[in-house]
C-alpha positions in Angstrom: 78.8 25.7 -23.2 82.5 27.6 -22.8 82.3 31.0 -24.8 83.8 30.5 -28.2 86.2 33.8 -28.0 87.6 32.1 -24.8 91.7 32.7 -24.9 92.3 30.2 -22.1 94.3 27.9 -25.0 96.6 30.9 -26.2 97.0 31.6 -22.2 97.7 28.1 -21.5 100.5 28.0 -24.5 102.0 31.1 -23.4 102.6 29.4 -19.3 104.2 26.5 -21.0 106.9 28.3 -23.1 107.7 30.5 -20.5 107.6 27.4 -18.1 110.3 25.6 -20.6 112.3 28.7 -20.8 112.7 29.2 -16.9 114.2 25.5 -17.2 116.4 26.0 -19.7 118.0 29.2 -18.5 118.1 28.2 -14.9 120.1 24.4 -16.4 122.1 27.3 -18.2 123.2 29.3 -15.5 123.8 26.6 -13.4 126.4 25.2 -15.9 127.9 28.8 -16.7 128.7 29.2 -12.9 130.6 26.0 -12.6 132.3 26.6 -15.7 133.3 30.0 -16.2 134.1 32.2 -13.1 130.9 35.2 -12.9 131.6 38.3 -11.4 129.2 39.8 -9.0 127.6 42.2 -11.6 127.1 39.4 -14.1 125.6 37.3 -11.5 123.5 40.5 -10.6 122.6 40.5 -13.9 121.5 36.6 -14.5 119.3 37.5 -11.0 117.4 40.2 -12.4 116.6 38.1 -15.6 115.6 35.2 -13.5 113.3 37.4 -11.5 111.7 38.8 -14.5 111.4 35.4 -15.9 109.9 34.2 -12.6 107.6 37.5 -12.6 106.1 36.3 -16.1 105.9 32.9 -15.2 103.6 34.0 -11.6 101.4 36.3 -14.4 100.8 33.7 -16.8 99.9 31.2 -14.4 97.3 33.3 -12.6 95.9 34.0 -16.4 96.0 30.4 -17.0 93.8 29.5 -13.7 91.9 32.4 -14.2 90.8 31.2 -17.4 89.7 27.8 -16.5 88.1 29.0 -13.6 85.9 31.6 -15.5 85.1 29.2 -18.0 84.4 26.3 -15.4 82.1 29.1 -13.7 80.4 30.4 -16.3 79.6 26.9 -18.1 77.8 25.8 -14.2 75.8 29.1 -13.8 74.9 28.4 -17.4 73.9 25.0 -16.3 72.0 25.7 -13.1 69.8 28.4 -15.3 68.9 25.9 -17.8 67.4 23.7 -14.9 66.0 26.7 -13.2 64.2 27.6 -16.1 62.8 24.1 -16.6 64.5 24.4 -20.2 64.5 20.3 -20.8 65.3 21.0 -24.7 68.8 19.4 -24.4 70.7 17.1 -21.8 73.2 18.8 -19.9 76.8 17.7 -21.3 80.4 17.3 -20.2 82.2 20.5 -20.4 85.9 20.7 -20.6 87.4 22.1 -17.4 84.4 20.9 -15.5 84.7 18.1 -13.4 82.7 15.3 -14.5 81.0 13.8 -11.4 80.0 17.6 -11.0 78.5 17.6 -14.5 77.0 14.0 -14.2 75.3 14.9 -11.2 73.7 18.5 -12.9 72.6 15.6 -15.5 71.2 13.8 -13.0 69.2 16.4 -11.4 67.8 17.6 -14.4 66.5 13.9 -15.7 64.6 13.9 -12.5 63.9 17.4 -12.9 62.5 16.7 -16.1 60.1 13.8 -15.0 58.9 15.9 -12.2 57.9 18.7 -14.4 56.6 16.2 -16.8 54.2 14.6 -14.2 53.2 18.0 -12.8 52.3 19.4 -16.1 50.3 16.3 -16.6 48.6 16.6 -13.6 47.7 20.3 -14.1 46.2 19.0 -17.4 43.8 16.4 -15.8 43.1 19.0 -12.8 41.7 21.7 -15.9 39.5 19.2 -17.3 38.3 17.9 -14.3 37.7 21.5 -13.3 35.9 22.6 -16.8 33.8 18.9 -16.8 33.0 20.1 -13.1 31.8 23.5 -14.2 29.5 22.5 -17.2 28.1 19.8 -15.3 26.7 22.2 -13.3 26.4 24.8 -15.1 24.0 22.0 -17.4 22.1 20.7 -14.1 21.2 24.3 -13.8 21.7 24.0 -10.2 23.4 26.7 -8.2 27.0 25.7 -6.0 27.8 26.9 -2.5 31.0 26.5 0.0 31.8 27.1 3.5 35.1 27.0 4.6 33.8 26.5 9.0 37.8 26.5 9.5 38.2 30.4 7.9 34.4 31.6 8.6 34.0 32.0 5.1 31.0 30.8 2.6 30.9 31.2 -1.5 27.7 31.5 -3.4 27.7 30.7 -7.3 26.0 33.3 -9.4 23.4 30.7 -10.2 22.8 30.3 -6.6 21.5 33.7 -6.3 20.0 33.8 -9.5 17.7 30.9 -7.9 16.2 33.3 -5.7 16.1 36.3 -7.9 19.4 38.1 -7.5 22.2 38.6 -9.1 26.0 38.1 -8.3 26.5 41.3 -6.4 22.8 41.7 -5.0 23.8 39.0 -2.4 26.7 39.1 0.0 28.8 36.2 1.0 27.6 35.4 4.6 26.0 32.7 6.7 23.6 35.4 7.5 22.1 35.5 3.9 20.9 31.7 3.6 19.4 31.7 7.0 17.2 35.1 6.3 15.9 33.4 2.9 14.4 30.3 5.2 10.9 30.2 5.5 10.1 30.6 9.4 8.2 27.1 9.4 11.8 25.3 8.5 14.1 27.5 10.0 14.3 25.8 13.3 14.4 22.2 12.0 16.9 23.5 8.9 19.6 25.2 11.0 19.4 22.7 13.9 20.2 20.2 11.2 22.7 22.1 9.5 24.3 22.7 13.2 23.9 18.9 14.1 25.9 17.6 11.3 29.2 18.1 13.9 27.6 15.0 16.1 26.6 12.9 13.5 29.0 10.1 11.8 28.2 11.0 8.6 29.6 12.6 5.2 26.6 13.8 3.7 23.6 15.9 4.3 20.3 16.2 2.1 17.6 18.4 3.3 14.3 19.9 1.5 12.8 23.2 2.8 11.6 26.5 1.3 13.7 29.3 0.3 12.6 33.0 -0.4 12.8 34.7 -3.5 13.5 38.5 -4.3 9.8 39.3 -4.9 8.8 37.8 -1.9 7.2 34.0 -2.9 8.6 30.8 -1.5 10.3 27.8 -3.7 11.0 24.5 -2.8 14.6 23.6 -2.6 16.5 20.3 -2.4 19.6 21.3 -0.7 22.2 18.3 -0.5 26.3 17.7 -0.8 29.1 16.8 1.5 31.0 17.5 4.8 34.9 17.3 4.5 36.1 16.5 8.0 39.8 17.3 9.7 41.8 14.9 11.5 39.9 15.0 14.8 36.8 14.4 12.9 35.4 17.9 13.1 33.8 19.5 10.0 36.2 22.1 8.1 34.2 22.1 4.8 30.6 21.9 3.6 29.7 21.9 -0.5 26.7 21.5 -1.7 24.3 22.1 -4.6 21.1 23.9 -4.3 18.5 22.5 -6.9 15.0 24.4 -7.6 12.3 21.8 -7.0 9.4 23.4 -7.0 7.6 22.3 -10.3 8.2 18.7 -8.9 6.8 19.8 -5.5 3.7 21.4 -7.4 3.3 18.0 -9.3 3.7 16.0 -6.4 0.4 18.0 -5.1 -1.4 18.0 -7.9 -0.9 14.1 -8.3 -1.8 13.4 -4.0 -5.1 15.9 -4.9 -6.3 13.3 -8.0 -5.4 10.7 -5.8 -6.8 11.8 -2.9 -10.2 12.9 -5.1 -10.7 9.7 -6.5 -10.0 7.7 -3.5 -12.7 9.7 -1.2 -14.7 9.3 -4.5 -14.7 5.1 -4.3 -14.5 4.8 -0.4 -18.3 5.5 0.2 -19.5 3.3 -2.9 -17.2 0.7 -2.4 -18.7 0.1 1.7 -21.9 0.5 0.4 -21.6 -2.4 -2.4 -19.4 -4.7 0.1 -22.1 -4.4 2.2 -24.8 -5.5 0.0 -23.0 -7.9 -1.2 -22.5 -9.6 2.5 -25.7 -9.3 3.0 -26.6 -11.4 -0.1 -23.9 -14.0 0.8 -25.7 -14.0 4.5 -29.1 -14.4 2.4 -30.6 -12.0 4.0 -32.3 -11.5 1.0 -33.1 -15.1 0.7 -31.2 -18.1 -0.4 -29.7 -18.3 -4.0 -28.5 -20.6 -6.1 -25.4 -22.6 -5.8 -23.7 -20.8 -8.4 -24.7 -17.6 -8.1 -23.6 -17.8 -4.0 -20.3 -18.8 -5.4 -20.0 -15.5 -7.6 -21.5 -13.2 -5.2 -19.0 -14.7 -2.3 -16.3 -13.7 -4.5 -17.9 -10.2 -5.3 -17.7 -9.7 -1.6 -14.1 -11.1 -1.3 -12.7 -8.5 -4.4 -14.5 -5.7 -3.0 -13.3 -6.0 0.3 -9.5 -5.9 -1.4 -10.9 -3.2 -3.7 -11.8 -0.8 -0.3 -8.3 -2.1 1.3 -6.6 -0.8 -1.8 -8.0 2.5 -1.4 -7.5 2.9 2.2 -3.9 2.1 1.7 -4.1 5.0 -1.1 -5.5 7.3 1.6 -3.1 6.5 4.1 0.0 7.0 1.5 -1.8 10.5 1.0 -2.1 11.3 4.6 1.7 10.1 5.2 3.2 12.5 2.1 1.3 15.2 2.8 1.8 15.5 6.7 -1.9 14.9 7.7 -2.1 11.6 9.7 -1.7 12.0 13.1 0.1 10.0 15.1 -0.8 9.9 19.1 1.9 8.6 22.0 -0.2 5.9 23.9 1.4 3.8 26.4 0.9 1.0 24.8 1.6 -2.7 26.5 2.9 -4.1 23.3 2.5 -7.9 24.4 -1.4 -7.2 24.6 -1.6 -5.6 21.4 0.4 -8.3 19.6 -1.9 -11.2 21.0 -4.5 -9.3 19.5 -3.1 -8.7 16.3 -2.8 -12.6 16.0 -6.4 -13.4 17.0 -7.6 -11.0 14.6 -5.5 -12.0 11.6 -5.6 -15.9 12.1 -8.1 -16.3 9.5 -6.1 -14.7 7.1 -3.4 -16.9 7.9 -5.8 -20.3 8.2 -6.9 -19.4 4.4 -3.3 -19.8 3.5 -2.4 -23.1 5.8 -0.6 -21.0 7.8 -1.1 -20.1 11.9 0.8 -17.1 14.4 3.0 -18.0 17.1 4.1 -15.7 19.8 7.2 -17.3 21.0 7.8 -17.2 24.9 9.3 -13.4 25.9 10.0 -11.4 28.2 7.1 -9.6 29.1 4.7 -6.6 30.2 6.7 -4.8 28.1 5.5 -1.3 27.7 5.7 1.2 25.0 5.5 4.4 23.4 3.3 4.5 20.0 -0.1 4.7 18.4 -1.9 1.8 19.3 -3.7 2.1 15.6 -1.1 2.9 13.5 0.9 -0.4 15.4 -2.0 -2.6 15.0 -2.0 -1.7 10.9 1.3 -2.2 11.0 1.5 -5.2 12.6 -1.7 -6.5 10.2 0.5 -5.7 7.2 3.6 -8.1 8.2 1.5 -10.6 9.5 -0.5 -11.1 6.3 2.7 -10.8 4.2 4.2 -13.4 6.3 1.3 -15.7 6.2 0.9 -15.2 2.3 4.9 -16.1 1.7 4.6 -19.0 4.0 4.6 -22.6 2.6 1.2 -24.8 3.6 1.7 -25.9 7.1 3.9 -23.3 7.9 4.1 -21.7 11.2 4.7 -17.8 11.6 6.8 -16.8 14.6 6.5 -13.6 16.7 9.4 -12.4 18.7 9.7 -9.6 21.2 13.4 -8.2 21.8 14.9 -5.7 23.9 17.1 -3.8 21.9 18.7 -0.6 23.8 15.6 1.5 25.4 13.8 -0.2 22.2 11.3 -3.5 21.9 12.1 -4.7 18.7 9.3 -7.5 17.4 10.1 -9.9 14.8 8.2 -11.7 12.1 9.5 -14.7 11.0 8.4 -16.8 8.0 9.5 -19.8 6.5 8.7 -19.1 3.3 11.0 -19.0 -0.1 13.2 -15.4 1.0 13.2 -12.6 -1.0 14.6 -12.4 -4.1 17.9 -10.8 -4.5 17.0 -8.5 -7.2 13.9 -7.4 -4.9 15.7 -6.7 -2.2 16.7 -3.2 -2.9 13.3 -2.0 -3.4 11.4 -3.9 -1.0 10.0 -0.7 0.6 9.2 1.0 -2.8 5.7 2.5 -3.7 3.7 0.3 -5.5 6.3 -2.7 -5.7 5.8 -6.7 -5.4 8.1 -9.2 -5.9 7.6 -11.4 -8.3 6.3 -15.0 -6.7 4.4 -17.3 -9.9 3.1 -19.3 -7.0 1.4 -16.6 -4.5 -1.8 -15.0 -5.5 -1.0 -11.1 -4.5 -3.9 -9.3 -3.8 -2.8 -5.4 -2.9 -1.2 -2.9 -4.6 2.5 -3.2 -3.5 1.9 -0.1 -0.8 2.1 -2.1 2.4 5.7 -2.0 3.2 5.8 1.4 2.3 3.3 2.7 4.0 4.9 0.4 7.4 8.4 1.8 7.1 6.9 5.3 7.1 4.5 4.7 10.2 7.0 3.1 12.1 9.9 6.6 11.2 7.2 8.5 12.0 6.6 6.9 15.8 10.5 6.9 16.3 11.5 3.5 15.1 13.1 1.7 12.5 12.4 -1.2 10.2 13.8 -4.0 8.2 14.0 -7.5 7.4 17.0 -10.3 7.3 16.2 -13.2 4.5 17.5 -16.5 3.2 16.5 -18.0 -0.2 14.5 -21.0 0.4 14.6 -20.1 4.3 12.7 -17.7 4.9 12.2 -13.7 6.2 12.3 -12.1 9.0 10.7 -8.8 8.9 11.3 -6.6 12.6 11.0 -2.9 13.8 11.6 -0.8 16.8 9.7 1.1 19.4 10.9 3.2 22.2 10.3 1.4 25.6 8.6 3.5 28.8 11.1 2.0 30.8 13.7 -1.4 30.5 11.8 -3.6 33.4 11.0 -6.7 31.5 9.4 -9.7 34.1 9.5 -13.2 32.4 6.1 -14.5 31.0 5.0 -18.1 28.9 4.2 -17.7 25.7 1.1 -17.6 23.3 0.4 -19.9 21.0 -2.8 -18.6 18.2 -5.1 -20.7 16.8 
């Protein structure tokens, strides 16, 4: 607001008198001259006091402006240091001497000043608590943070993250250099080849487990996982990711593949030696028996079989986590091997009603795989799709090319897969829930067939339908793309 002690009013006051004076006298002296005759020093005189007058009159009006000027100038710096100092305690006013679209528009930019601030102070608010919810969650996961800005070379390593491996905050420096020295030489070229790849791949995340090394020398199990912030071009700028000690887990997970692997060993050579008494007393080998007691002996032989499937699927889980099945890369004509498949398994399939149908393809096709490991594999969705089927069905075999891949396909006619199986379809020890189909393994099949096939280069997975059926397929790399045209096979 204008200073109270401003004299601009007395100043004004003063202009105005002296204004009305200058009129007076000059209506005066024009009267006097046509009236009375002036002599020269008279009218010298009347000069003199007119220029005085006129003197004032210039002097009070430059106080007069001067006033509202200074007032006008020092109410708008006022003004303009309210809104630079974001004080929004009071709206800006109209000021006398100021004009008002000059005032209304300082109003104006202070409202929106005002809501700007406003928003950005809100926004700093949500920012700190997203920052300090951010912090105790990890801080509470006990897990330890890093950053790499690839743009600026940099990298950041939380305190924690040291403290993972033994060190503290300033034990460890900052570099790129420090993570890949802690890798244990069996992952380091698979780790960093990874962690270099991630520029080709289309993806936003990474999620790797490997072996670090701690300050006095031993190794722990890490799970190293987060996300890649990408510029424009689609180049990585940022990784952040959280380094999680999972070495008690990794130590269970042996521990647990150990019993299992115990046991299992333990039942295998029992188990073949019961089946096989037990064929042999269904053959009678040992003589005929009784009606009944063929009936419960056939059965014996029928569980135990299932029994020594069960375990072998146990032992190949085993084999598959720990790293110790071997695959081999036959060349492999896949049509052959298919055929076979389906002569082997059409009993299992008459049992249910059900008979294999390689439909006509496109055919030597040759590939890349382990003929065992295929033909288990190819077992397991066969018997699946016969024991889905519905009595009469017919279960087709397809071979596709696919892009340097064959990709086979097993199709069913069955009743689909439930939605709410779906997402765990190739989950340990899972089966969906069917009232109306005896299941008679342990839920490993799938499992252990999405692994075999990874593990040989390919890929699986299955397209379904309620009340139409499943199609269960996978890849495997092709020698070459030469595929002559063949008839098809029909089993029995």
């Amino acid at each position: 607001m204008i200073d109270p002690q401003d004299n601009s009013p007395r100043i004004a006051l003063n202009f105005r008198l002296a204004l009305a004076t200058l009129c007076v006298l000059a209506i005066g002296f024009v009267a006097y001259v046509f009236i009375t005759e002036v002599t020269t020093a008279q009218l010298r005189i009347i000069t003199i006091l007119f220029g005085l007058l006129i003197v004032y009159l210039c002097w009070s009006m430059q106080q007069h402006w001067r006033a509202i000027l200074g007032g006008t100038v020092h109410e708008l710096h006022e003004q303009i240091e309210r809104l630079g100092s974001s004080d929004f305690s009071s709206p800006i006013s109209i000021a006398p001497g100021i004009d008002k679209s000059v005032m209304s528009a300082l109003a104006e930019a202070q409202s929106k000043l005002r809501a700007v601030y406003t928003q950005h102070a809100h926004d700093e608010l949500i920012l700190k608590e997203r920052e300090e919810r951010a912090r105790l969650a990890i801080a509470g996961s006990n897990d330890g943070l890093w950053d790499r800005d690839i743009e600026q070379d940099t990298i950041y390593y939380s305190p924690r993250w040291k403290s993972i491996l033994g060190y503290t905050d300033a034990e460890l420096a900052n570099t790129v250099a420090t993570w890949v020295s802690h890798i244990h030489p069996e992952d380091a070229d698979w780790v960093i080849s990874q962690a270099l790849s991630c520029d080709a791949k289309n993806t936003d995340r990474f999620h790797y487990e490997y072996r670090l090394r701690r300050k006095d020398g031993q190794y722990i199990w890490v799970l190293d996982r987060g996300l890649i912030a990408r510029n424009l071009a689609g180049k990585p700028r940022r990784l952040v990711g959280i380094l999680t000690d999972i070495s008690e887990q990794k130590l269970a997970e042996k521990m647990k593949n150990e019993f299992i692997s115990t046991i299992s060993h333990g039942l295998r050579t029992p188990l073949t030696s019961i089946h096989g008494s037990l064929q042999l007393l269904v053959a009678g080998v040992m003589g005929d028996l009784p009606y009944k007691a063929h009936d419960m002996v056939k059965l014996a032989s029928k569980n135990s079989q299932l029994l020594i499937n069960l375990v072998d699927e146990i032992l190949d889980m085993e084999k598959l986590m720990s790293g110790m099945m071997i695959f081999h890369k036959d060349e492999i004509e896949l049509v052959k091997i298919i055929e076979q498949s389906i002569m082997l398994n059409a009993g299992y399939a008459t049992s249910f009603g059900v008979r294999y149908m390689l439909a006509p393809h496109e055919g030597p096709c040759r590939v890349i795989s382990d003929t065992n490991r295929l033909m288990q594999i190819l077992a397991n969705l066969l018997s699946n799709a016969a024991k889905f089927s519905r009595q009469g069905g017919i279960v087709t075999v397809r071979i596709v090319p696919a892009d340097g891949f064959a990709r086979v396909e097993i199709e069913d006619h069955g009743e689909g897969i439930p939605l709410a199986f779906r997402s765990k379809i190739f989950g340990e020890f899972t089966q969906a829930d069917r009232s109306n189909t005896r299941s008679d393994g342990a839920g490993l099949g799938l499992n252990i067939a999405k692994k075999m096939v990874g593990k040989m280069g390919g890929e699986i997975g299955y397209m379904t339908e309620v009340n139409q059926g499943t199609t269960f397929w996978f890849t495997v790399p092709m020698i070459d793309n030469y595929l002559v045209r063949s008839s098809g096979y029909v089993g029995p």
